[in-house]
Every structure is written in C-alpha cells, then in structure tokens.
C-alpha positions in Angstrom: 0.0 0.0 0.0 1.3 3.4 -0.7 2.1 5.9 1.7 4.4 9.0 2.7 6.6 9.6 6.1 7.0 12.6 7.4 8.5 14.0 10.9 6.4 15.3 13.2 9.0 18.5 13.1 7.7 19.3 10.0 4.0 20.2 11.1 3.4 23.3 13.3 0.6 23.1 16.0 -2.7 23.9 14.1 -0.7 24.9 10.7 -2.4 22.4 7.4 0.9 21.8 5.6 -0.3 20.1 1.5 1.4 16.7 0.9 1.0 14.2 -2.4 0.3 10.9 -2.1 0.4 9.2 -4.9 -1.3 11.7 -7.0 -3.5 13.1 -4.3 -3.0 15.8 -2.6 -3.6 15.4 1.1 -3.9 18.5 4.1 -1.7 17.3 7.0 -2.8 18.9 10.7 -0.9 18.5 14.2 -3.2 19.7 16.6 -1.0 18.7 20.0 0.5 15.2 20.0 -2.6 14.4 17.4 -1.8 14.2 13.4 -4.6 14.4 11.2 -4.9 13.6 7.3 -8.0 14.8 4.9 -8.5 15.3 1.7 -7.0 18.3 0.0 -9.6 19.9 -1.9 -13.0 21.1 -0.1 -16.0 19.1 -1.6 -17.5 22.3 -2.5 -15.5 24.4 -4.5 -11.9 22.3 -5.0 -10.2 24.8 -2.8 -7.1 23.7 -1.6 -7.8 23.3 2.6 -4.2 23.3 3.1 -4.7 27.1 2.6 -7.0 27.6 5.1 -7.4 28.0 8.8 -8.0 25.1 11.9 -9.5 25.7 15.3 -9.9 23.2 17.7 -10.7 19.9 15.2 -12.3 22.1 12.6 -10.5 23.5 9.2 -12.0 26.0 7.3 -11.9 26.3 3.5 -10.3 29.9 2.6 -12.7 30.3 0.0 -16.6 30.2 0.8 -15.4 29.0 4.7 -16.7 25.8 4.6 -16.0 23.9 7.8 -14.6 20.0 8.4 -13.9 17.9 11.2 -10.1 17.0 10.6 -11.4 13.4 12.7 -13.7 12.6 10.5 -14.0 14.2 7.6 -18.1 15.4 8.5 -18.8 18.6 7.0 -19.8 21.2 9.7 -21.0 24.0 8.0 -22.2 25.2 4.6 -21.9 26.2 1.6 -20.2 22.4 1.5 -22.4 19.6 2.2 -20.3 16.9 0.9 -17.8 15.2 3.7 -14.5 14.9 2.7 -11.8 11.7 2.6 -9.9 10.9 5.3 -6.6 9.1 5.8 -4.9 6.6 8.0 -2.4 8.0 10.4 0.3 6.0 12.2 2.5 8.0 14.7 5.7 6.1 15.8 7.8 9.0 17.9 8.7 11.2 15.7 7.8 9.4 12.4 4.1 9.8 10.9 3.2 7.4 8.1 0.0 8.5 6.4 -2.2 6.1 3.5 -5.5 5.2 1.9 -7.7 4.0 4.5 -8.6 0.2 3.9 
C-alpha cells in the first residue's frame, strides 16, 4: 500500500501543511501530540484546505469558509455539504506514516 513519512517536526501546532500521495494531494494537521490527514480539496469548490485555517478539530476552507472535522471528515457547515476523505495516520515518535484507508 502506498504511503508517505514525514516527521512530526515538519507540522506546526494547528498549521495544514499540502502533501501528495500518490497523485493526491492530502492536508496534514498536528493539533498537539494528534496528526490528522484529509482530503486536499474542499468538496465544495476544490479549494485547496491546506490554505486555510484550523480551530480546535475544525479547518476552514479559505474560499466560501466551509468547515470540516479534521477526525472525520463530517462537514460542519455550509456552503459544502459533501464530507471529505480521510486518511490513516500511524505515529511512531517522531515518524508519521500517512495512507488510503482500507
């Protein structure tokens, strides 16, 4: 199964940081000791997330401020009102390995 390794040095506390895996592009959040991986492109207007702001679990899309729940994907306010993918995370100290859920 295909997936990418970062290190957990390379995500600042609430900061979406855009990485590819295989050719999707996936928006990467540490909130705390948590890592979270969604689906680039907001369902609503393919807006890049990475672009746009997180609060607590929530990232807003930059564009129309659609909000998701970086946990699960649930959209949590319009205009979207189609969830978004989510994808595995695996922490081992400082290593996180993210890929396609099964």
């Amino acid at each position: 199964m295909e997936s990418i390794e970062i290190k957990i040095d390379q995500l600042q506390e609430s900061k979406p940081v855009k990485f590819t895996l295989g050719s999707e592009d996936v928006c990467v959040a540490r909130i705390g000791d948590e890592v979270f991986a969604v689906a680039d492109i907001c369902s609503h207007a393919e807006a890049s997330l990475s672009e746009g702001d997180i609060k607590d679990y929530k990232i807003e899309c930059w564009l129309h401020g659609a909000e998701f729940d970086l946990r699960s994907g649930e959209v949590l306010t319009p205009p979207a009102f189609e969830a978004i993918e989510t994808f595995a995370v695996v922490r081992d100290g400082d290593t996180v390995t993210i890929s396609k859920k099964k």
